[in-house]
Every structure is written in C-alpha cells, then in structure tokens.
N, C-alpha and C positions, 0 to 999 in steps of 0.2 A: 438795470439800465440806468443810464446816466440822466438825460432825457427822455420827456414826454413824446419826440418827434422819431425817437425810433421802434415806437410800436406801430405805428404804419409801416415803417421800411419792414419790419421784421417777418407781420401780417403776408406784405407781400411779395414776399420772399420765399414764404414759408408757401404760397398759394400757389404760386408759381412752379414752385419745386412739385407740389402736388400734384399739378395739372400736367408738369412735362414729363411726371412719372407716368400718369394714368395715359398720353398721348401714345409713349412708350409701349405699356402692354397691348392698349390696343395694336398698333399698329404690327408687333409682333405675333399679334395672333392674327390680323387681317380681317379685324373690324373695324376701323379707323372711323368708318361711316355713323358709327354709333356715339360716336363721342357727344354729339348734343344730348343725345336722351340720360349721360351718366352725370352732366353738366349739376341739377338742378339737387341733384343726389351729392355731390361733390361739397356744391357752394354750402347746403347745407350742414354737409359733415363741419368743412372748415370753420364757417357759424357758432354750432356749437362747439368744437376745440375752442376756439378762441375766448368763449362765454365763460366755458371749466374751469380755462385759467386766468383770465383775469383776475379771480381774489390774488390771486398768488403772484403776481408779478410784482416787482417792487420797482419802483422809478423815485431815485434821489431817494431811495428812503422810507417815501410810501406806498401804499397798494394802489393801484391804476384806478380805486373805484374812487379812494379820496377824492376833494375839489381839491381844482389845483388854481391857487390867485398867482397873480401875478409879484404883489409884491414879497413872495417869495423867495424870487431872485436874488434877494441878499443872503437868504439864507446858508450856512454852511455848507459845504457837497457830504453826503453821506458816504460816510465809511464803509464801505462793505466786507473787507477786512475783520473790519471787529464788531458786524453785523454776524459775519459769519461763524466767527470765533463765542460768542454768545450762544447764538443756535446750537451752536457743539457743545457749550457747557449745558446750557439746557437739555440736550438728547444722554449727553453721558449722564446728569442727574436723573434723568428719569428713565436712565437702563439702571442706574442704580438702585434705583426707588425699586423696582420689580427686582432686581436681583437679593433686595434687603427682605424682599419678601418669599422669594422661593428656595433663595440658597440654606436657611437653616434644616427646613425639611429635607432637602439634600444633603443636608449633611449630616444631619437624624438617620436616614435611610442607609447613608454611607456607614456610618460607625455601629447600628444594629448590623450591618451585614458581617462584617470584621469581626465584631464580639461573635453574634452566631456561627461563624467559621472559623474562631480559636476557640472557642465552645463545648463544638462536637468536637475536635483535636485534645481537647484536654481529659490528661490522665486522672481519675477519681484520685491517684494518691498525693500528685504533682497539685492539685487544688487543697488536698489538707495540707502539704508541705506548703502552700502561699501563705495559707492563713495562719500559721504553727507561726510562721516569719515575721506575718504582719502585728499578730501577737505581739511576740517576741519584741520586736522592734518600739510598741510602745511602752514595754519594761524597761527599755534599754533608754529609752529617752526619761525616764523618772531616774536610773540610777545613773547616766549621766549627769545630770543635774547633781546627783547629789555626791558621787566622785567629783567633780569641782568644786561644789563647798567642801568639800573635806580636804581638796588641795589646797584650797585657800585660810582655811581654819592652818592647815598643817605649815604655810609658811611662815604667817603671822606669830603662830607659837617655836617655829625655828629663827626667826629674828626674832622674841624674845628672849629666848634660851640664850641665844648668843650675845644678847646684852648683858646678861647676868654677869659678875666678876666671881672665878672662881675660889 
C-alpha cells in the first residue's frame, strides 16, 4: 500500500464483501432472520483476520505496526518493485540453501542405483577385460612418454648427423 489511509478503505471493503456474502447465503437458504445472531460471530472472525495480517502488510515500506510520524512525509515512496525483486532473491537463496543440502544425497542415491544396475548386467569376463584395459592403458602412458623422448633424442641426433660434412 502506498498510504496509511488505505487500510481503512480496504478493512471495509473487505467487511462489506463479507457481510453481502453471508446476507447472500442466508437469504438463499431462507434464513435471512438469523443474520443478527451470525453478526457477532462475523465481526469477530474479521477481527482477527485483520490482527494475523497486520505484521504482514507493508504501507510505504513498512509493517502497519511501525509508528508512523509525520515528518516522514519527505521521505522517499518505497519501491516495491525492488522490494519485491529482493524477496525473490532471498526465497531463491534459500531454495538453494535446502537444495545444497538434499541434492548430493540424491544424487549419491541416483549414481548407486546406475552402478547397481550396470552391476548385475555386467559379464564376469567384460570386468577382466576392463581391468586388463585399464592396466594396459597405464603401460601405455609410461611408454608414451618415453616414445617422445626417443623421438626427440632421435631428431636432435638427425640434425646433427646432418650437420656433419661428408
């Protein structure tokens, strides 16, 4: 809300609405006579609605329970825009905050399920053939290493063969 002066209009508004509802069903049921006795039952509800949300109402800025002075009036109008855009970073930080804390386990859960289901599919001979590979494979990176020194040994002594004069 922009102003303090629209939480009265809103109050009865909103009171109004209540009352022409409930005039409503009575009279569609053809009780109409009863409406004093729902009155005090009514005001009250409204009452407390109105109590629940007051922390939560924001007028220029702040909660309706603030004092509100006068020379306030100079103050700037509140943004609500980028009140609201705030709230939002704050709700997505704090879906993140919980999702930083449940997503690993889901996804521990997810990847034991995947390995347990290529697991039982896997052939006893297809797992010595991995491993024979994965071997293998760290041979292959020591004699690579040392095939490139020996190509590089092997260039250096073919430019200087080729220096030599016959």
């Amino acid at each position: 809300m922009d102003a303090r002066e629209d939480l009265p209009k809103i109050s009865r508004n909103i009171s109004t609405a209540f009352l022409d509802r409930l005039d409503l069903e009575l009279e569609s049921q053809g009780v109409s006579q009863d409406r004093e006795s729902f009155l005090p039952h009514i005001n009250q509800f409204l009452d407390t609605l109105f109590a629940i949300t007051r922390p939560n109402l924001r007028i220029n800025g702040r909660t309706a329970e603030q004092p509100y002075d006068d020379d306030d009036e100079e103050m700037e109008p509140f943004d609500e825009a980028l009140d609201r855009h705030i709230w939002s970073l704050s709700d997505q930080r704090l879906k993140w905050h919980c999702r930083r804390r449940t997503r690993p386990t889901e996804i521990e859960a997810l990847v034991q399920g995947i390995y347990t289901q290529h697991y039982s599919q896997l052939d006893p001979t297809m797992e010595e053939t991995f491993v024979d590979a994965v071997t293998m494979s760290a041979q292959l990176c020591q004699s690579i290493s040392m095939q490139y020194e020996r190509a590089n040994r092997f260039t250096a002594v073919l430019s200087e063969v080729k220096a030599l004069k016959p």
